[in-house]
N, C-alpha and C positions, 0 to 999 in steps of 0.2 A: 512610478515605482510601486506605490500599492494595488494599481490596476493589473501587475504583472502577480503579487501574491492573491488577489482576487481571483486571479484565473486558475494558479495553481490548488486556490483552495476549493474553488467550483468543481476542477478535474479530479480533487485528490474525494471529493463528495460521489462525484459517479463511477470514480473508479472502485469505491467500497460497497456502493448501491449494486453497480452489477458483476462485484467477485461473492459477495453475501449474494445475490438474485441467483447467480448460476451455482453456488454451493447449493439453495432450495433446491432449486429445480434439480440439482441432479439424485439430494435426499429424496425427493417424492417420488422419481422414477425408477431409483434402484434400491434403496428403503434405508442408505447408511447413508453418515456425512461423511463425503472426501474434503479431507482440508488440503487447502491452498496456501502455505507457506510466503514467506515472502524471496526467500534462495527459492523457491519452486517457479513462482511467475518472473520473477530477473531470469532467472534462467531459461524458461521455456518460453520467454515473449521476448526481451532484449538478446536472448543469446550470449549473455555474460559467465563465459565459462568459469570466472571463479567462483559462481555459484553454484556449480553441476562438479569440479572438484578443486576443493580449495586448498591451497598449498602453503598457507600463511593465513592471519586472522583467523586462524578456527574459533577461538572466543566467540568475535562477532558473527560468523556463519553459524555458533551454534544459538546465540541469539534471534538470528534471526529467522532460525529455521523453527523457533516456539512458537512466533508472533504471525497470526494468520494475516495474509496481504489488505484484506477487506477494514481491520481492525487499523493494522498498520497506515494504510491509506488515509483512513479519517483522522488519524491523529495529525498528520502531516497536513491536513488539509486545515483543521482546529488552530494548530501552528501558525500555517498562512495564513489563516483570518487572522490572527489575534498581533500580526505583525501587521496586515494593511490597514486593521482597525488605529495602532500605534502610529506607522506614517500618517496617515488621513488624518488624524488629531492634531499630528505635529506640523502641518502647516499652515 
């Protein structure tokens, strides 16, 4: 079981490496930061339309619509470690 939050905290590590990576990259080539949301990437990569229009939980869409994905991702990754560190201890 921690090998499984291991992986999600490695994934939730790269996935904030290259949403911050391509936020630079596209600062450098067009001179502003486009943010990247986190209803922006559900939405535009999972295709989870109550991300694109939400008809209930406005609260949390509007939550989540401050919190950039890059940001978001590492917390969740921070999360998983800090759970596989706790199983792996506990046994």
């Amino acid at each position: 079981m921690g090998g499984l939050f291991a992986l999600l905290a490695g994934v939730g590590f790269l996935a904030m490496a290259g949403t911050l990576a391509y936020q630079a990259y596209l600062y450098l080539k067009y001179g502003y930061w486009v943010g990247i949301s986190v209803t922006y990437a559900c939405g535009a990569y999972l295709e989870w339309d109550w991300c694109n229009v939400p008809k209930d939980w406005l609260g949390v869409y509007n939550m989540l619509s401050m919190f950039n994905a890059g940001v978001f991702a590492f917390v969740v990754s921070v999360l998983a470690c800090w759970i596989a560190i706790a199983i792996e201890e506990g046994k």
